[in-house]
N, C-alpha and C positions, 0 to 999 in steps of 0.2 A: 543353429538358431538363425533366422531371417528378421529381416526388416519388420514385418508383419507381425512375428513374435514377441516385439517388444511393445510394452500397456505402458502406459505413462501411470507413475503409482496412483493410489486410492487415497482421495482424503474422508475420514469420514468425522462427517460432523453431528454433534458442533465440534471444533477442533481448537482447544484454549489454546493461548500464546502462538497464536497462524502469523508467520513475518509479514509484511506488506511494507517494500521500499519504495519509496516516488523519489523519483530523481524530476529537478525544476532547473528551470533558472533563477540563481538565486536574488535575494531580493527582498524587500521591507514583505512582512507580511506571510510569507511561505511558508513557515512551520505553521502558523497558526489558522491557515487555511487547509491545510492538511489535519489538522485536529477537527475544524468545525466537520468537515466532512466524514469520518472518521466517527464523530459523535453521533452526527446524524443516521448514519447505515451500523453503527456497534455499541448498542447503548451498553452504557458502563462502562465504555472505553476506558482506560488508567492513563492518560497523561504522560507520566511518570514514564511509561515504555519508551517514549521516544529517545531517539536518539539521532542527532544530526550532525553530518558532515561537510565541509567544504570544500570542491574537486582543487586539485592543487592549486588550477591560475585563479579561483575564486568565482567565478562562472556561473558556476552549478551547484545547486546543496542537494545532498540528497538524505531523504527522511526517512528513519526506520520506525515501523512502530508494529506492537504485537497485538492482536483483539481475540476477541472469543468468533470464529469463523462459523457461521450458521446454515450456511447453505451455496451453494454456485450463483444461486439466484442474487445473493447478498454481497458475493464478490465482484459479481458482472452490473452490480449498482455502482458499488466503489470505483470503479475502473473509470466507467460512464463517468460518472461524474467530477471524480478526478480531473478526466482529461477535455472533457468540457469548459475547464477554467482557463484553455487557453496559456498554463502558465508550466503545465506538466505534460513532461516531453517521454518519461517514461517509467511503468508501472510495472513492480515486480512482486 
């Protein structure tokens, strides 16, 4: 098998509970900007998914949350505008 043989896998959607971590600086307001946006691109978003961390020196939070994933098109809005806020350093 070669380099060229490996496909990076298939998601096919819609794809319920898709993880989407944002790692930020942490900071008044971060999870709950991660939700508005989140609402905005996966309606019916659950809240309730998330789940947030703080890097050891407190620095950084980073947010997990799950959605119903509907399309590439829908993931590459989230990303976009995620990291349009200037405050999310990285999108997984």
């Amino acid at each position: 098998m070669t380099d060229t043989d490996v496909q990076a896998p298939k998601i096919e959607f819609p794809c319920e509970r898709y993880p989407i971590k944002v790692i930020g600086e942490a900071g008044e307001g971060f999870s709950d900007l991660v939700i508005e946006i989140m609402q905005r691109h996966a309606p019916g978003f659950d809240e309730t998914t998330l789940v947030s961390r703080d890097s050891r020196n407190g620095r950084f939070l980073s947010v997990q949350v799950l959605i119903t994933a509907t399309g590439v098109e829908q993931l590459q809005a989230i990303h976009t505008d995620l990291r349009a806020t200037g405050r999310v350093h990285m999108v997984l």
